[in-house]
C-alpha positions in Angstrom: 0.0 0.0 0.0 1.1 3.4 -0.9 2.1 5.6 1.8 0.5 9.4 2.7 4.4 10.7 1.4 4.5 8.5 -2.3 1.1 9.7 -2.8 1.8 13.7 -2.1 5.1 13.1 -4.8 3.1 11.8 -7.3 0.2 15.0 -6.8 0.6 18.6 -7.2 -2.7 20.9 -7.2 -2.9 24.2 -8.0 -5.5 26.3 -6.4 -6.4 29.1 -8.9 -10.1 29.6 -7.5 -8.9 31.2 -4.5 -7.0 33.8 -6.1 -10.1 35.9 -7.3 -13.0 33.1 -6.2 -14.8 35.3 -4.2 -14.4 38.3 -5.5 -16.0 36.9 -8.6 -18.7 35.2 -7.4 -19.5 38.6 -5.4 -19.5 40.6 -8.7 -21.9 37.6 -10.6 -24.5 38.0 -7.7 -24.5 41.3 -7.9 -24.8 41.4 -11.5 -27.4 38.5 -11.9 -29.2 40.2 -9.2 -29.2 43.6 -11.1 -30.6 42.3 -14.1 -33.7 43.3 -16.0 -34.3 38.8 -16.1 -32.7 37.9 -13.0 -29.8 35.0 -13.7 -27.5 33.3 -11.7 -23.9 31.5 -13.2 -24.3 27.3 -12.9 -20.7 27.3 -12.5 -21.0 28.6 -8.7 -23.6 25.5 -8.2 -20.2 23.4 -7.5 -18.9 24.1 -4.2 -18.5 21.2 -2.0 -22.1 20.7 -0.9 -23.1 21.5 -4.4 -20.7 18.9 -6.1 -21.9 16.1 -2.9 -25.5 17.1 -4.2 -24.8 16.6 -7.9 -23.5 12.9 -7.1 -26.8 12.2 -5.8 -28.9 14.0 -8.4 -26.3 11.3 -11.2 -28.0 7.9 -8.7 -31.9 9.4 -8.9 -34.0 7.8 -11.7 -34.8 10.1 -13.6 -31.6 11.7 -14.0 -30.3 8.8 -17.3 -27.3 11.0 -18.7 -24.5 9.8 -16.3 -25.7 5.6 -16.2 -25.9 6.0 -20.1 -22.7 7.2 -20.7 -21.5 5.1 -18.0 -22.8 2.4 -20.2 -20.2 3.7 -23.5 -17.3 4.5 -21.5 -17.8 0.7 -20.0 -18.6 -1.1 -23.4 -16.1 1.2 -25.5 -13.1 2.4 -23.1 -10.3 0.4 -24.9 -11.9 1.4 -28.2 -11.6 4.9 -27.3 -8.0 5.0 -26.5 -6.8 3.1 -29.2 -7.9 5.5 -31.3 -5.3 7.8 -30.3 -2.1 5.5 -29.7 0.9 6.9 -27.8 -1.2 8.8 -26.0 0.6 9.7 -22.4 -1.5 12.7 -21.0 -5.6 12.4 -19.6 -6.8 15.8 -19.0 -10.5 16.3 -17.8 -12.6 19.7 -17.7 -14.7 19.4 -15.1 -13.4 16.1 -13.5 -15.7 15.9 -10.1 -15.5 12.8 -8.7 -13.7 11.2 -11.9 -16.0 7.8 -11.7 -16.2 7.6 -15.2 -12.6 9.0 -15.8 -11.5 5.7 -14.3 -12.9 3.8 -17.1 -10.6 5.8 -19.6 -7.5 5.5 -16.7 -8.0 1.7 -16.9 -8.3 1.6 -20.5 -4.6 3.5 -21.3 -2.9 1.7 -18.4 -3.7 -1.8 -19.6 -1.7 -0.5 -22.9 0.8 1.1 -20.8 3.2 1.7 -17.8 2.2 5.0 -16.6 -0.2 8.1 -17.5 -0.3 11.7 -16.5 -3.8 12.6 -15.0 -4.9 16.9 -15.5 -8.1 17.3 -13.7 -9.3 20.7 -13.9 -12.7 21.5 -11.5 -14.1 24.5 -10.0 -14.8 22.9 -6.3 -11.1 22.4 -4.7 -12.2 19.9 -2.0 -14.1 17.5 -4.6 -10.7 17.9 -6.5 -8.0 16.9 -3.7 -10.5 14.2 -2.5 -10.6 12.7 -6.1 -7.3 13.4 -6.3 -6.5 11.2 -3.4 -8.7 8.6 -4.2 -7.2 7.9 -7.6 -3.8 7.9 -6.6 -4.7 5.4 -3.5 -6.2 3.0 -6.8 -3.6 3.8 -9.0 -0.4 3.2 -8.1 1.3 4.5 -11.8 -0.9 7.4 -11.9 1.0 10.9 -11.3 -1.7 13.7 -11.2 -1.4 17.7 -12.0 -4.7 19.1 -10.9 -6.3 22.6 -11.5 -8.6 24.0 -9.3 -10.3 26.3 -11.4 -12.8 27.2 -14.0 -13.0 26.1 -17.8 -10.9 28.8 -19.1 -8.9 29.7 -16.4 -7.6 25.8 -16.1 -7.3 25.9 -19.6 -4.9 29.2 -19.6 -2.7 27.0 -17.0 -2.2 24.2 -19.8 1.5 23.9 -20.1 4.4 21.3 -21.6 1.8 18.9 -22.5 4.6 16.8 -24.1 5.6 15.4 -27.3 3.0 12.2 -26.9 -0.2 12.9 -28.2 -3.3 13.9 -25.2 -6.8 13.1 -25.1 -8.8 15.8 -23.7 -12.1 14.7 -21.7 -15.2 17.3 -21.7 -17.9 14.1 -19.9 -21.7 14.4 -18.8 -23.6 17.0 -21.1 -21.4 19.7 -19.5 -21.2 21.2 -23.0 -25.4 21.4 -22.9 -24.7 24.7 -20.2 -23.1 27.0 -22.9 -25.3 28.7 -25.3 -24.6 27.4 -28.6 -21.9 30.8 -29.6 -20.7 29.9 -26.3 -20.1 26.7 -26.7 -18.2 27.0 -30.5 -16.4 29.7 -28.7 -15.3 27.4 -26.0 -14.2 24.7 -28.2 -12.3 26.9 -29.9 -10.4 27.8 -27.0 -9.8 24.1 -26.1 -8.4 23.9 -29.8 -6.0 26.3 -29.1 -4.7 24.7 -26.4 -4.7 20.7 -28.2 -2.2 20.2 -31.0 -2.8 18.6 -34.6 -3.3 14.8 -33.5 -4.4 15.7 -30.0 -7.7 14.3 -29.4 -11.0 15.5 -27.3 -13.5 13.3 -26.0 -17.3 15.6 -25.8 -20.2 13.8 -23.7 -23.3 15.0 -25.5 -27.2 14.3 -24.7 -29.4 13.8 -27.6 -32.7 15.4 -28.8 -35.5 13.6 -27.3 -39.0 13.3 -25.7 -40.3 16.3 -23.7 -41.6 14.1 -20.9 -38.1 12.7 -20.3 -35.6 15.8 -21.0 -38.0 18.0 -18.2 -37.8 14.6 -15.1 -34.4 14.3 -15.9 -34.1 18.3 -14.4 -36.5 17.8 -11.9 -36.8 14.7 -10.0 -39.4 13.2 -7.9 -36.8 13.0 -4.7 -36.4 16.8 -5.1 -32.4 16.0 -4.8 -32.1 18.4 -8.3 -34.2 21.0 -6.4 -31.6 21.1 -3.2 -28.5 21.1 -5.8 -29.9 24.3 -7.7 -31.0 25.7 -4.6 -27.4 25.4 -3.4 -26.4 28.2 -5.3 -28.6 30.7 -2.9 -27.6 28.5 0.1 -24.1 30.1 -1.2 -25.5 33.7 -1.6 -26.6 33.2 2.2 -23.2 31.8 3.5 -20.7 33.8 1.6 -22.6 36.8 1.1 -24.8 37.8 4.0 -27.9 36.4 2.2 -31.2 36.2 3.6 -33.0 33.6 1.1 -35.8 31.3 2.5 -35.2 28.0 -0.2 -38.3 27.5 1.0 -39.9 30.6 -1.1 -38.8 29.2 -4.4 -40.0 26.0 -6.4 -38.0 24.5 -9.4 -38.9 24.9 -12.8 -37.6 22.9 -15.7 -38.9 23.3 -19.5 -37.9 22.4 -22.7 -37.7 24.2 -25.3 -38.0 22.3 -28.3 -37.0 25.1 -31.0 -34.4 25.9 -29.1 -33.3 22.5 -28.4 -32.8 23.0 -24.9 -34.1 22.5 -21.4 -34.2 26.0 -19.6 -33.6 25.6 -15.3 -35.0 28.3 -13.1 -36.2 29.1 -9.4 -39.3 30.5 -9.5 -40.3 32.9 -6.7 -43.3 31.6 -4.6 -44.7 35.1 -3.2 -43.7 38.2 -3.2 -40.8 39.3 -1.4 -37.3 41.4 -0.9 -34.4 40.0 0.0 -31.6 41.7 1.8 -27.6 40.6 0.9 -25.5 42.4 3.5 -22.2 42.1 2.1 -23.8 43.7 -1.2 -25.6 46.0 0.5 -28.5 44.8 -2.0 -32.1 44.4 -1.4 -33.4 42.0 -4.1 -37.2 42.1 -4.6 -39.1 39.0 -6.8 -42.6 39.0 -7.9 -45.0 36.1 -7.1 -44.1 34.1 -10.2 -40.9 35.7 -11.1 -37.8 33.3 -11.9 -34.2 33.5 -11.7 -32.7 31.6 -14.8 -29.9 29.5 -13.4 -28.7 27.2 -16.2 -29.4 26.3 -19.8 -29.1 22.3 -20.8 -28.7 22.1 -24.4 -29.5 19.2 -26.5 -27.5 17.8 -29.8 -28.1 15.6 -32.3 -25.5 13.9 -34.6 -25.2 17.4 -37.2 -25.1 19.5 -34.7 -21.9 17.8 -33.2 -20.3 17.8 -36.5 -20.9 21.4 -37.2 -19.7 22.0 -34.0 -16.4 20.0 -34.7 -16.2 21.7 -38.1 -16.3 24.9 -36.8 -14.0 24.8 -33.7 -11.4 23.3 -35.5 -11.8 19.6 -35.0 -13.4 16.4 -37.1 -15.9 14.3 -35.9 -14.3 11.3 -36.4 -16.3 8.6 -34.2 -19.6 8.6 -32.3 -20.6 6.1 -29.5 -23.8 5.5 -28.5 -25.8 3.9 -25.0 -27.9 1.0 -26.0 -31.1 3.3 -25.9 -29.2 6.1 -27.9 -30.2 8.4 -25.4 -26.5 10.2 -24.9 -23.5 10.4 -27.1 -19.5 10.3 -26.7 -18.4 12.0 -29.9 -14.3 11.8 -30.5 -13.1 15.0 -31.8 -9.8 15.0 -33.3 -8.3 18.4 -34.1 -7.4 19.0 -37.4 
């Protein structure tokens, strides 16, 4: 077994969140809160409660997109990896726990000695504890983690090596950005990949109403505590004085859009003081705070958005329901 001291050798995290963390997450409030459509950021959902609550909403029923691509990564991992041979360097945007990274870890280990593991996520404490889980399971694994946000993890991206890197993006994460958004964050993960490198998109598919709106709001309530989190965090961080209690979840699809919109929806009306803003927030009976977008793709969408970011679509797995997709984008 490895000891405490050959597991902190192999690790090194860098904590760029708590640079400017707060002083961000401040200045969203405030701005979401000052809006003509009040809107809050999904990326500040993921603090530690918030990621703790997101593992739960992946076990409810309703909630299929993280047991389908389970399903890929377990029936296609080796497949996966041998389409990009040599490859010496796993990064992950938005790693969380890294369950389903492990599939992919397994996969390049059995075809080699050792592998170089770049989680990047927004929630330091989910990151060190994967961190230290993996390495405990993983005695070849040496990991470089980020504890940051997309771009800001993706800025830190340095001496990748010679060897060629597959890049994971998993569970529908790409389904938050607008569709501009998204092409424009591709783009910037392009930038960072070289000719040959490879990227690895989790994607849900277009599908029934009735399905797309339980998956966002399930009968437990566990996705109403995880996107209530977010003003648990107002009232924690920022002086808030939200009752959770005076909002509901609302989740609708949009099927022109091709998206499922997420909101809180205010209960009564009623004003809400933030001290450390010195803000006094009123709502509306009925009035909703948009707090994320969930995009849905089908298999020309993803290609476009390959096209046009700089990368080729060059293989597509699919769950045995075709409900969710793993689309391999090689940049080009």
């Amino acid at each position: 077994m490895q000891t405490k001291t050959a597991q902190a050798q192999r690790l090194l995290i860098y904590d760029l969140v708590r640079r400017n963390g707060h002083a961000e997450f401040a200045e969203d409030v405030r701005r979401g809160f000052s809006s003509e459509s009040k809107h809050l950021f999904p990326k500040y959902l993921y603090d530690e409660l918030g990621s703790q609550l997101f593992e739960a909403i992946c076990r409810v029923e309703e909630y299929y997109l993280m047991r389908a691509e389970g399903e890929i990564l377990s029936r296609h991992a080796d497949e996966i990896v041998r389409s990009l041979p040599g490859c010496q360097t796993l990064i992950e945007l938005g790693s969380g726990s890294a369950e389903k990274t492990r599939m992919i870890i397994e996969a390049l280990l059995r075809q080699q000695p050792g592998l170089l593991f770049i989680p990047v996520d927004i929630s330091f404490s989910a990151l060190k504890k994967s961190c230290s889980v993996l390495l405990q399971a993983y005695p070849q694994l040496q990991i470089r983690a980020y504890a940051a946000d997309y771009f800001d993890g993706l800025a830190a991206l340095t001496s990748l090596g010679e060897a060629p890197v597959l890049m994971l993006f998993l569970g529908s994460n790409i389904g938050n950005f607008k569709k501009t958004e998204a092409l424009n964050f591709l783009r910037a993960i392009r930038r960072v990949l070289r000719r040959g490198d490879a990227l690895l998109l989790g994607a849900d598919l277009k599908k029934d109403r009735a399905i797309l709106e339980a998956a966002y709001n399930d009968s437990l309530g566990v996705t109403r505590a995880f996107i209530l989190n977010e003003l648990a965090r107002v009232n924690r961080e920022l002086g808030g004085e939200f009752d959770l209690r005076g909002f509901d979840l609302k989740s609708i699809y949009d099927d022109a859009a091709g998206r499922v919109d997420v909101y809180l929806e205010s209960k009564r009306n009623q004003s809400v003081t933030v001290r450390n803003l010195q803000m006094l927030v009123t709502f509306k009976e009925g009035e909703r705070i948009h707090m994320e977008n969930a995009y849905k793709y089908n298999h020309q969408d993803l290609a476009a958005l390959a096209d046009e970011s700089g990368f080729a679509l060059t293989r597509m797995w699919l769950d045995g329901q075709k409900r969710f997709s793993s689309s391999l984008f090689m940049a080009s």
